[in-house]
N, C-alpha and C positions, 0 to 999 in steps of 0.2 A: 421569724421562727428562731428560739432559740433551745440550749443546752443537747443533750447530747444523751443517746439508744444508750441503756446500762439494765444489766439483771436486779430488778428487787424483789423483795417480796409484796407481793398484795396483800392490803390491810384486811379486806373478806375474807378472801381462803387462806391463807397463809403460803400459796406456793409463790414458786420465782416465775417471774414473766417479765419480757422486755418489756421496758420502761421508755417510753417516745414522749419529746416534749409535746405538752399538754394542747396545745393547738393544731396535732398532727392528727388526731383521733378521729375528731369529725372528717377530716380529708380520707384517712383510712374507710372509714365507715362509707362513705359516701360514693364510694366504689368497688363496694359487694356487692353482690347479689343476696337473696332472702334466707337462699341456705348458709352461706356463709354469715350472715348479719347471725344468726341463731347460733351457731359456733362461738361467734366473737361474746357474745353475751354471758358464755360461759366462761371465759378467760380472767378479765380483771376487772377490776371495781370500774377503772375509767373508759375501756373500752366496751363496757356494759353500757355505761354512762352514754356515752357516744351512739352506740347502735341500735338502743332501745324505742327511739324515737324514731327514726327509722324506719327500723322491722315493724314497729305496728305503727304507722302514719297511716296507712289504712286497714281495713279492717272488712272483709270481705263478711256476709252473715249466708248463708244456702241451707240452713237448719236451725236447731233446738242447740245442739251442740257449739256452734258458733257465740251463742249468744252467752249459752252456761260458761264459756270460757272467760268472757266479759265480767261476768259475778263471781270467779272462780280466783280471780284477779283484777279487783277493784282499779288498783291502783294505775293499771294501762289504760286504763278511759281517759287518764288524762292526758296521753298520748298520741287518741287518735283524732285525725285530723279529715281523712278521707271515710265516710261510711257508706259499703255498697252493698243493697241488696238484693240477690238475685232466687225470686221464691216467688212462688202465686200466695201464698199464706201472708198473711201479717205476721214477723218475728212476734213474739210474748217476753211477756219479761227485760225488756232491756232494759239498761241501768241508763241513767242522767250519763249524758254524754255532753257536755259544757263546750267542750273543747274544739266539735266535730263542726266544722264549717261548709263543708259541701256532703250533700247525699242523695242518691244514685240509687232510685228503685226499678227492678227490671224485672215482668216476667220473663222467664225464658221458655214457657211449652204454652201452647194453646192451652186452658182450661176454662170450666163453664164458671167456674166458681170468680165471683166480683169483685171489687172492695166496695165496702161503704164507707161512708163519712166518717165513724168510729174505727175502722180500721185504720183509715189515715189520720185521724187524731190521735189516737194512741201511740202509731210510731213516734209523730211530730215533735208530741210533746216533750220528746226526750234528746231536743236538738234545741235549746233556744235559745242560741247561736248563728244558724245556720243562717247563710249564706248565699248559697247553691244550691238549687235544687232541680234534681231529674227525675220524673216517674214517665216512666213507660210501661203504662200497667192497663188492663181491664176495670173499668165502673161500669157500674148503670147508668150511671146519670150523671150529666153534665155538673148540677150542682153540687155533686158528692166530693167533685175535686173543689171547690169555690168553696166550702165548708170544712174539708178538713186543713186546707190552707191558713185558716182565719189564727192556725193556731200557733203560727211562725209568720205570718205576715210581717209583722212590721222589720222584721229583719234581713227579709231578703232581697235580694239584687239582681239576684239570674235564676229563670223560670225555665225550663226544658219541658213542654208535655206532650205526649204521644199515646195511641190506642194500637197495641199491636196485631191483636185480634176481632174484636168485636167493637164497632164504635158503638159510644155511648147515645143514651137517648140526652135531647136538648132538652131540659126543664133549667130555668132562669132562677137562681134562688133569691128566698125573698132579702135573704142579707147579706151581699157580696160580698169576697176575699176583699179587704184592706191592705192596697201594697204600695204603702208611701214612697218604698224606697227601690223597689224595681227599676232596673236600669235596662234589664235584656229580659227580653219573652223571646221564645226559640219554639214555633210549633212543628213537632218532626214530623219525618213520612211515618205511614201507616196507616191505619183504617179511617177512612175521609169522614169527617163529622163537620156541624158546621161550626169551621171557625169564625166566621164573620161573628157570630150570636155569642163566642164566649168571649171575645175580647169584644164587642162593643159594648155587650150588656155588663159584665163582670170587670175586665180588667181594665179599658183603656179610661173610665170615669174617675179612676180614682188612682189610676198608675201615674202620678202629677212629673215621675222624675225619669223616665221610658225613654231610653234613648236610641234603643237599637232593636230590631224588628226583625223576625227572620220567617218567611210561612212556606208550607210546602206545595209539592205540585198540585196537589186536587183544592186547592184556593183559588180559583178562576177570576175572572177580570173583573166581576158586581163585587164579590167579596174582597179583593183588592183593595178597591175604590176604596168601599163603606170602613174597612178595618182602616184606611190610612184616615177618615172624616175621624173615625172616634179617637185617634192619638196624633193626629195632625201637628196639636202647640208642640211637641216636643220632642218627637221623632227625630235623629240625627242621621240613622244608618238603617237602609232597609235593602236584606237582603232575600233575592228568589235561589235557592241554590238548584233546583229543577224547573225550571218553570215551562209551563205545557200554550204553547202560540194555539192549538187548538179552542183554547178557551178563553182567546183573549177580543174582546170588543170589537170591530172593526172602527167603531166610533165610539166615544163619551160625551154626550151633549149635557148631561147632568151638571149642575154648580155643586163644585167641589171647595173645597176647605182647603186652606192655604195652608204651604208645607214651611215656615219660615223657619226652623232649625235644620233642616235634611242638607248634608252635607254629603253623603254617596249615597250613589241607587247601584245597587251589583246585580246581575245575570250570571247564573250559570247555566251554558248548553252545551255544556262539553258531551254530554253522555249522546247526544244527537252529532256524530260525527257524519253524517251521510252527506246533508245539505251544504254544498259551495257557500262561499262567503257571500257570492250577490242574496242569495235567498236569506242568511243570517240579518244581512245587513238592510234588507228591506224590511224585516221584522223587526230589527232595534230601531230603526225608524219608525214604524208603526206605533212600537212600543213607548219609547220616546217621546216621542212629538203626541200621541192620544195622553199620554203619562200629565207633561208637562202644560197640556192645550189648558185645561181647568183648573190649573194649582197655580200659584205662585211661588216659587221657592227661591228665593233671593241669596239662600246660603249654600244653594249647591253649588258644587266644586266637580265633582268625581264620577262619571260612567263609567261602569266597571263590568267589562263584558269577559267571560273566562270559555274558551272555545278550543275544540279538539286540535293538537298539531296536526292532525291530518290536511284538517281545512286551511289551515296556515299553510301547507308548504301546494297544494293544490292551486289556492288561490296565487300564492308567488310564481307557480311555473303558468296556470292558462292567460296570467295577466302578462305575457312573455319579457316575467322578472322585471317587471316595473310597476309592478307594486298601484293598479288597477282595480275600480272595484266594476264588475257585472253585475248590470241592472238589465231585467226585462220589460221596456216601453211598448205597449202596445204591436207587441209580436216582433219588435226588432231592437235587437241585444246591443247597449249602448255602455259605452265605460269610463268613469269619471273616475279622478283623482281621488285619494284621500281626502286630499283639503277641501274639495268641494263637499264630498260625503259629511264631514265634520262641520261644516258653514253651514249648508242646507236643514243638517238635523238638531245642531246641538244651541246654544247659546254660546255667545261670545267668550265668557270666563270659564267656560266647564271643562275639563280634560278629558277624555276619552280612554280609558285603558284598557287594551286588550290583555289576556293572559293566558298563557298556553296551558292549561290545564290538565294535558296527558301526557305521558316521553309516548314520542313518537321515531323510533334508534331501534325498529325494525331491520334494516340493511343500513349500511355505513353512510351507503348515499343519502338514505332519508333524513340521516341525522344531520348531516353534512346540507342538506337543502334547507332546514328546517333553520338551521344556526345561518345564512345566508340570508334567507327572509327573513329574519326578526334585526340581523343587520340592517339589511336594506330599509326596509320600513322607517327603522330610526333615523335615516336620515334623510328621508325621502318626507318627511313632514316634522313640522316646527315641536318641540319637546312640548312646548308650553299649552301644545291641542290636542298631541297624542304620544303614547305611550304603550311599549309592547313588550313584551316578556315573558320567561317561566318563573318567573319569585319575584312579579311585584306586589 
């Protein structure tokens, strides 16, 4: 950074305004806030410069108004970057956004009213850029999202979809979305529909470059299965962030399809804080070992289990602070090490990580218990089997 804060005047308005060497702007900029970026815009040519980009990186739409402001001011489209829309309506009128690489469509109120395929073409086509994409919105029909897709396909990479209110009806359309370049499918919570039918019929045939997997609780253990058979070649990362042991197999005898790129399998049950770790951990066995019984997966590395601090500092005080796991063997409570736990379940090369997934710093002591057992643990088993923490 050089030269040095001096009064000039600005070549636009003509008034005086500190003059900061030219590298310092974007730094200024980059540490206001929205009402201030809006000030700074009226000030000088270069600090306009600097905040403009900024202030509108994204571009929020919840009306008619929104959109008029877009045509009202051509020249900001080519500024935004982030497009989010929060409306049951399809916006009208929006201008060519070239620029806009991720977009974000949300109902936010219950209504009766759908989109159809033309509703979502119409947005689309004024992204053909885009990148990202999220809708969490109402259809009718399964194929109405596989159809208005077709019209950003080849460019996107990450897929978000969800039904907040009403799941849609299953019709298979007869010309499925084209998404050569899909990296991430992320199906959210919300109104249970089946996903097994829209990724094996629509996405996972022709998503050739899918690398990362995400599905939600009301995905049960057939649909698991079938959805990993249809994107099996190329799967790296597949994660449950809720996932409901209600619904899972006690068995899989089916021939399944080999996983040979999956590098992590993640669990999250945090939100199930009730259950001790022996009952956690006879499920990620269950889990586990039915998971891995029918696949092959040569490139797995990583189990990534994320579990309430409650059951961490529980299971370090009933295991009396050595780090114990309880198993119940035919009515009589038996308790084995970690390293047996990890030997019995997992493969030789795989890591096991655990992750604290709540602050649990209700009373000083819990906190203080909680940081004890995530100690203890680490050294209580080899790094290279297991792994425990809040930010791994």
């Amino acid at each position: 950074m050089s030269g040095s804060c001096a009064l000039q005047p600005d070549k636009s308005t003509g008034k005086m305004h500190a003059h900061f060497p030219s590298d310092l702007y974007p730094l200024l900029a980059g540490n206001c806030d929205r009402t201030t970026l809006r000030h700074l815009t009226q000030t000088s040519f270069l600090m306009r410069s600097a905040a403009q980009p900024m202030l509108f990186h994204t571009h929020k739409v919840m009306g008619d108004r929104d959109v008029e402001f877009l045509r009202t001011f051509p020249d900001l489209t080519a500024l935004v970057r982030v497009f989010q829309i929060h409306a049951v309506d399809p916006p009208r009128g929006i201008p060519l956004m070239p620029k806009v690489t991720n977009l974000s469509w949300v109902a936010p109120t219950n209504d009766i009213r759908r989109l159809c395929s033309a509703d979502i073409a119409l947005v689309l086509m004024k992204f053909p850029n885009l990148q990202k994409a999220r809708f969490y919105v109402d259809i009718g029909y399964t194929f109405t999202l596989h159809q208005g897709l077709r019209t950003i396909a080849p460019s996107v990479t990450s897929l978000r979809v969800g039904f907040p209110h009403t799941p849609p009806m299953d019709i298979i359309a007869a010309h499925p979305a084209n998404l050569p370049n899909l990296e991430e499918l992320i199906i959210c919570e919300g109104r249970p529909f089946d996903v097994c039918s829209f990724i094996v019929d629509t996405i996972g045939p022709r998503a050739e470059k899918l690398r990362r997997l995400q599905l939600p609780t009301f995905c049960d253990w057939n649909q698991l299965c079938d959805v990993l058979d249809a994107v099996a070649p190329t799967v790296e990362q597949l994660r449950l962030p809720k996932f409901n042991w209600l619904k899972m197999g006690a068995t899989d005898a089916l021939p399944r399809n080999a996983l040979p790129a999956l590098e992590k399998f993640s669990i999250n049950i945090s939100q199930d804080h009730r259950n001790d770790l022996s009952e956690i951990c006879s499920r990620m066995a269950d889990l586990v070992l039915n998971f891995l019984a029918g696949r092959h997966t040569p490139a797995l590395r990583v189990v990534r289990i994320t579990v309430h601090a409650a059951t961490i500092v529980r299971a370090y005080k009933y295991g009396s602070y050595a780090w114990k796991i309880f198993q119940e063997l035919r009515g009589i409570h038996h308790s084995i090490q970690w390293q047996e736990w990890i030997a019995r379940t997992l493969p030789e090369n795989v890591l096991l990580e655990v992750s604290v997934g709540t602050k649990y710093a209700q009373y000083p002591k819990d906190a203080d218990a909680l940081e004890l057992a995530i100690m203890s643990a680490s050294y209580v088993v080899d790094e290279s089997r297991f792994r425990i923490g809040a930010d791994i």
